[in-house]
C-alpha positions as CSV (number, residue, x, y, z in Angstrom):
1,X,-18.5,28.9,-15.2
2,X,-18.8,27.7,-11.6
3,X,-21.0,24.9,-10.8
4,X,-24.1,25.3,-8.4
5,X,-21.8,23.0,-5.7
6,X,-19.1,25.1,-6.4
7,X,-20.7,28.6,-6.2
8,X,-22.1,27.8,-2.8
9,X,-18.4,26.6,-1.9
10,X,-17.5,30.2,-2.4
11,X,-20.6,31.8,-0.6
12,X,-19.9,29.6,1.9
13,X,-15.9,30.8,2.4
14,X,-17.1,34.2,1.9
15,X,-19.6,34.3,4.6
16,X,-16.9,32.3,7.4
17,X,-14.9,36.0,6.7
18,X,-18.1,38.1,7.3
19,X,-19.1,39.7,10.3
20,X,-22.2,37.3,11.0
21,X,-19.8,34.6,10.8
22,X,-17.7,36.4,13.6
23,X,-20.3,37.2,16.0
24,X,-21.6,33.6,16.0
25,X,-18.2,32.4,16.8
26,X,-17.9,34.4,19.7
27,X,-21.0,32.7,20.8
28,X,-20.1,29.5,20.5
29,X,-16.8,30.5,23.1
30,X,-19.5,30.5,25.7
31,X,-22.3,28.5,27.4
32,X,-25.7,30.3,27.9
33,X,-25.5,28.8,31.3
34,X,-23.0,30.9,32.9
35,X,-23.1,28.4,36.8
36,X,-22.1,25.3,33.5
37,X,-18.3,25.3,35.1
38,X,-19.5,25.3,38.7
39,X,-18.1,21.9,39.6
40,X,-17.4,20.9,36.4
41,X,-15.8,16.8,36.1
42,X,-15.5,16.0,32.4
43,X,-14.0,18.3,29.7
44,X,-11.7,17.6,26.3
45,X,-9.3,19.3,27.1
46,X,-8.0,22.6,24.3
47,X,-4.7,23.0,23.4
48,X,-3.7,25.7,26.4
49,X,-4.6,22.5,28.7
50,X,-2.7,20.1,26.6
51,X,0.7,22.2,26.8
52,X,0.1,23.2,30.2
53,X,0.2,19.1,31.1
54,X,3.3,18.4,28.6
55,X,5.6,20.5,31.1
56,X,6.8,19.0,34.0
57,X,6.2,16.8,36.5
58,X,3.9,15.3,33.8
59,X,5.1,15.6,30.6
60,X,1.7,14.2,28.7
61,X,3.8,14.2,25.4
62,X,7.4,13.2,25.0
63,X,8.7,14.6,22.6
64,X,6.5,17.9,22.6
65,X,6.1,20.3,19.8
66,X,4.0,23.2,19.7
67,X,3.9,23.1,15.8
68,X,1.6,19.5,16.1
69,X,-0.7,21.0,18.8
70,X,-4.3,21.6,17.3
71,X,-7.5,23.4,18.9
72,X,-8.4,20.1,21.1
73,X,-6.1,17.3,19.6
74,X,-2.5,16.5,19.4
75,X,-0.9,15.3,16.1
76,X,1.4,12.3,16.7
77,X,4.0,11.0,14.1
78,X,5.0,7.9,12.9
79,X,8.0,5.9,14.8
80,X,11.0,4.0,14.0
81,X,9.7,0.9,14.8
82,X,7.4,-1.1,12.2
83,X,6.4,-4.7,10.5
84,X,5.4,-4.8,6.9
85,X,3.9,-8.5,6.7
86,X,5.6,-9.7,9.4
87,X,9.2,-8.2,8.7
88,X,10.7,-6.1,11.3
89,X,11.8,-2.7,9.7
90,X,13.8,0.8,11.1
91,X,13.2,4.1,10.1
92,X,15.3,6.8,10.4
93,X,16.0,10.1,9.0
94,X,18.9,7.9,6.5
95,X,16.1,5.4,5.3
96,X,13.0,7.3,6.2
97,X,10.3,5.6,3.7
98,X,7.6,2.6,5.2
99,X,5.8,1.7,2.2
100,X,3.1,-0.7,2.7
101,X,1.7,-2.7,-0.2
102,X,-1.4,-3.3,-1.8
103,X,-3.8,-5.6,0.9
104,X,-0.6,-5.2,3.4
105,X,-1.0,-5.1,6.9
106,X,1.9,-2.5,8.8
107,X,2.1,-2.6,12.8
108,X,3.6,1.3,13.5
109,X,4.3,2.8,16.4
110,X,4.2,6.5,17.7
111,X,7.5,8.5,17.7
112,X,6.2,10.0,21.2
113,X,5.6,8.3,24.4
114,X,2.4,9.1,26.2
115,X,2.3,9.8,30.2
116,X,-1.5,9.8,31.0
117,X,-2.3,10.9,34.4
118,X,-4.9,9.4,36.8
119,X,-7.3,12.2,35.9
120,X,-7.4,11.7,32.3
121,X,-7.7,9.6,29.1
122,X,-6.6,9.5,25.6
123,X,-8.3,8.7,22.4
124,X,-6.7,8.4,19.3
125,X,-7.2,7.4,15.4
126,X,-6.0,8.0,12.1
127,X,-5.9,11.3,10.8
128,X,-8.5,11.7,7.6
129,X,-6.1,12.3,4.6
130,X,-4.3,8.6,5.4
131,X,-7.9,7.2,5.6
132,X,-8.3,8.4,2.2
133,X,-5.2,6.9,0.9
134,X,-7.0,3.8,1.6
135,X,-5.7,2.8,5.1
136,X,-7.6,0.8,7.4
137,X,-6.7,1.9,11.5
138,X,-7.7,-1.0,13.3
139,X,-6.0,-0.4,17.3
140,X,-7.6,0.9,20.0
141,X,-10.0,3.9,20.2
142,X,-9.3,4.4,23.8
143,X,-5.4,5.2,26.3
144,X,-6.2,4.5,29.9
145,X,-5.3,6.6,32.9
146,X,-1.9,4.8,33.7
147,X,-0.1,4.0,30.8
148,X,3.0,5.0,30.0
149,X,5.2,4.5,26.9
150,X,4.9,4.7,23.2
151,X,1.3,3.8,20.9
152,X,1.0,1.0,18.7
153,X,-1.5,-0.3,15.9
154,X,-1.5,-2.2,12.7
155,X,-2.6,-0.5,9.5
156,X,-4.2,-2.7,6.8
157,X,-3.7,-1.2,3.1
158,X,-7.4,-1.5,1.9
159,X,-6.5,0.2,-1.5
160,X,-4.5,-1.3,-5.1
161,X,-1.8,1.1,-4.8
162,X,1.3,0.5,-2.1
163,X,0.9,3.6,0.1
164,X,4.6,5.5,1.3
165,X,4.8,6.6,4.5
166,X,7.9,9.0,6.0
167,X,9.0,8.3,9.2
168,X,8.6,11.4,11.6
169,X,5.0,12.5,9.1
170,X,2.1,13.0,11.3
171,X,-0.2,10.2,10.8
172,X,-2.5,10.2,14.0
173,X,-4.3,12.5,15.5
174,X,-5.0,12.7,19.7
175,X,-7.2,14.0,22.2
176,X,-7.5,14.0,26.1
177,X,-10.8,14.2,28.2
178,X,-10.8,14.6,32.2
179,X,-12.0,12.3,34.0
180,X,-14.4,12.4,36.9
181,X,-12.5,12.5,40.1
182,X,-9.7,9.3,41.1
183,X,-10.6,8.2,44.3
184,X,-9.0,4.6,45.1
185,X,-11.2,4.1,48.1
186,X,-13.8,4.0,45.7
187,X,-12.4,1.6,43.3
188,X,-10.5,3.6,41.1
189,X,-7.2,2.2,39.5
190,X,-4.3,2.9,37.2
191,X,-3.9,1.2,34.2
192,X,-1.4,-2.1,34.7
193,X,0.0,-4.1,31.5
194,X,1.7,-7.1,31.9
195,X,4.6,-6.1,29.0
196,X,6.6,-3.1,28.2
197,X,5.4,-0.5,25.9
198,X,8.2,0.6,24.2
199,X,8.9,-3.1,22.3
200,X,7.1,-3.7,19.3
201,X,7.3,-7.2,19.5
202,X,5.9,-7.8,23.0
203,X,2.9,-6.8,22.0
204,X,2.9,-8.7,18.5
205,X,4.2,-11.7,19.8
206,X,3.1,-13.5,16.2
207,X,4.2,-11.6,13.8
208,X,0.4,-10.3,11.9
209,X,0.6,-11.2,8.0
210,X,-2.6,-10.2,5.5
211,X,-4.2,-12.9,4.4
212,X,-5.7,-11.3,1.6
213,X,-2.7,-10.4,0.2
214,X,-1.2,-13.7,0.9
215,X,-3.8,-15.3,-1.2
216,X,-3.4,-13.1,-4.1
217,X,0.2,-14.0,-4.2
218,X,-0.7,-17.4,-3.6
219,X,-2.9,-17.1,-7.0
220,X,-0.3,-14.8,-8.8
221,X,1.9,-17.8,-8.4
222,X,-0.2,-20.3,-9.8
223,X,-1.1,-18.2,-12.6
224,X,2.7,-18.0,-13.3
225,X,3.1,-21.6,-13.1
226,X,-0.1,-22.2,-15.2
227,X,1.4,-19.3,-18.0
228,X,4.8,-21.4,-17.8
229,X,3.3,-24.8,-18.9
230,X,0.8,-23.1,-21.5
231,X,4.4,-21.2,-22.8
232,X,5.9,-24.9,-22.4
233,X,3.0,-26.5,-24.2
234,X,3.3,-23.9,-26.8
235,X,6.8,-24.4,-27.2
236,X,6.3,-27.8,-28.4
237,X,3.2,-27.1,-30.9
238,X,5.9,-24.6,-32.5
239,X,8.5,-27.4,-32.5
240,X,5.6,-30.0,-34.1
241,X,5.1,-27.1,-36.5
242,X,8.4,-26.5,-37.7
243,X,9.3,-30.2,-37.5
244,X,6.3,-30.8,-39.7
245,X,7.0,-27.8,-42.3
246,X,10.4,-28.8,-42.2
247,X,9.5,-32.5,-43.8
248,X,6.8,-31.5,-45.8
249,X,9.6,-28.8,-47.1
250,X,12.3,-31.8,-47.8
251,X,9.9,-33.9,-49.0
252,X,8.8,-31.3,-51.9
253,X,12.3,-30.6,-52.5
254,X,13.3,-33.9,-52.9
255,X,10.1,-34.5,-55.3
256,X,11.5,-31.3,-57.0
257,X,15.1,-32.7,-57.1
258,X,13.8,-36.3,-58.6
259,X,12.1,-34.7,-61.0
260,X,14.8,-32.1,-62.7
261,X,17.0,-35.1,-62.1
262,X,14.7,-37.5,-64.3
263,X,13.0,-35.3,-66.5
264,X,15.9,-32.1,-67.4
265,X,19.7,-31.6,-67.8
266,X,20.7,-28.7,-65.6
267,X,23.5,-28.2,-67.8
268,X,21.6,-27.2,-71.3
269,X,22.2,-24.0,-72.5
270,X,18.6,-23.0,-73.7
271,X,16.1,-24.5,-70.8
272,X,12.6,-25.6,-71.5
273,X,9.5,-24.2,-69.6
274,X,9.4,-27.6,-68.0
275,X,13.0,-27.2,-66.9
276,X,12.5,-23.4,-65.8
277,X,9.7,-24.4,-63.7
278,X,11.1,-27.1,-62.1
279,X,14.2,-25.3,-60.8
280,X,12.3,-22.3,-59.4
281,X,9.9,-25.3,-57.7
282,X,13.4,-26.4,-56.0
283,X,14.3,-23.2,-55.2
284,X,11.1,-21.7,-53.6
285,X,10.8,-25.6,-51.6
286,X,14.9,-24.3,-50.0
287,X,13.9,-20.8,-49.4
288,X,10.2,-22.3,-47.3
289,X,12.5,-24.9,-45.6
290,X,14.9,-22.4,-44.3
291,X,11.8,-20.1,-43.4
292,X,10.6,-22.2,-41.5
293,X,13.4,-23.8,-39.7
294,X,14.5,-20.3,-39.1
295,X,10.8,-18.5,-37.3
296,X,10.8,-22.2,-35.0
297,X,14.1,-21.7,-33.9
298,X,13.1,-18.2,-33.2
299,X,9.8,-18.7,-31.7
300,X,11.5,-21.5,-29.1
301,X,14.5,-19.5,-28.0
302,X,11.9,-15.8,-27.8
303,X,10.0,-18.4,-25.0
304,X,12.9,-19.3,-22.9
């Protein structure tokens, strides 16, 4: 039995294959303004654009691959250079896995390089599924006219699970809009950075660390060290135990002993009551000493 959501779920998919559904897409390929393109300055540009500027002399995407190109965005995958925490890592198709862990922070970079023209610029993010996974983008929304080189951003690990990614997966997601025309005499300029952007670690000069997962390891410590003096502390209340039962266990078999010694002769052939229950009063007093000497002795080496 489908559920109300569910049902119009269906409806819905059923109705994106119907004819309606068809004619109003056609509509939306045009503009009821038919002078709109008449000198027209701004536009994101579709995927016929996009490939058109990835061949030469431009080359807007290095490596380029038609499989990643989308309706109006570009899918870019995840490079070999990365920092989990601080630590430099390689990927590589031989060890291909980046896994960042709970409250982590990972500074990625792109596998392509970018070559953005005077006339246009790029913006880029996450793509949804990863920001489900629980991962936090936190660069920059916007790539200048000008620059040149491969993209980089950290990515914090909001969730409680380490999240895996594969190094060549696409993990961002691309698009490029014109700009109005470049005209220098009117103060237009190219984008001009001050360090190279194909090093990882001229742009994260100090390597970034989470802090929020720095504390909880900070407090996962100390609640080891505080569980290793409460084990330590119970170590020796086991010991005081067994030393105590241990006494208390000579001390009734010595009574024990004293009195079959004073009282009975071990030796007779038909033993009283008395004598009876004096022997098994020894013998149960052994049996609780070695008991007891024998669950301390456990109980401290199980702790260490």
């Amino acid at each position: 039995m489908l559920s109300e959501w569910e049902g119009q779920m269906v409806l819905n998919k059923e109705s994106n294959k119907s004819s309606q559904f068809k004619a109003f897409s056609e509509k939306l390929k045009k503009d009821p303004d038919p002078d709109v393109w008449k000198n027209w300055q701004g536009a994101v540009l579709l995927r016929d654009e996009i490939e058109r500027y990835c061949r030469e002399p431009i080359k807007l995407i290095t490596p380029f691959d038609q499989r990643y190109l989308k309706p109006a965005s570009y899918h870019l995958r995840l490079g070999s250079k990365c920092r989990v925490d601080g630590g430099d890592i390689i990927l590589s198709s031989d060890h291909p896995r980046l896994t960042i862990p709970p409250h982590g922070i990972a500074v990625v970079t792109t596998l392509e390089t970018l070559n953005i023209p005077a006339f246009l610029i790029a913006r880029w993010n996450l793509k949804v599924k990863r920001v489900y996974d629980g991962l936090v983008w936190v660069g920059g929304a916007q790539v200048d006219p000008g620059y040149c080189g491969n993209l980089f951003c950290p990515l914090y690990n909001l969730s409680n699970q380490p999240v895996h990614l594969e190094y060549g997966e696409t993990l961002f997601t691309i698009d490029f809009v014109r700009t109005t025309f470049f005209d220098e005499s009117k103060g237009c300029r190219l984008l001009e950075l001050d360090r190279p952007t194909d090093s990882l670690g001229a742009l994260d000069r100090v390597p970034l660390r989470s802090a929020p997962k720095e504390q909880f390891d900070d407090m996962q410590k100390q609640l080891g060290d505080t569980k290793k003096a409460l084990d330590n502390f119970q170590t020796r209340i086991d010991s005081f135990q067994g030393i105590t039962f241990a006494v208390l266990g000579i001390i009734v078999a010595a009574l024990a002993f004293v009195s079959v010694s004073q009282f009975t002769d071990m030796s007779v052939e038909n033993p009283s009551g008395w004598q009876i229950t004096t022997w098994i009063i020894v013998l149960v007093a052994i049996l609780v000493l070695t008991g007891v000497l024998a669950y301390t002795g456990f109980k401290i080496l199980r702790r260490k």
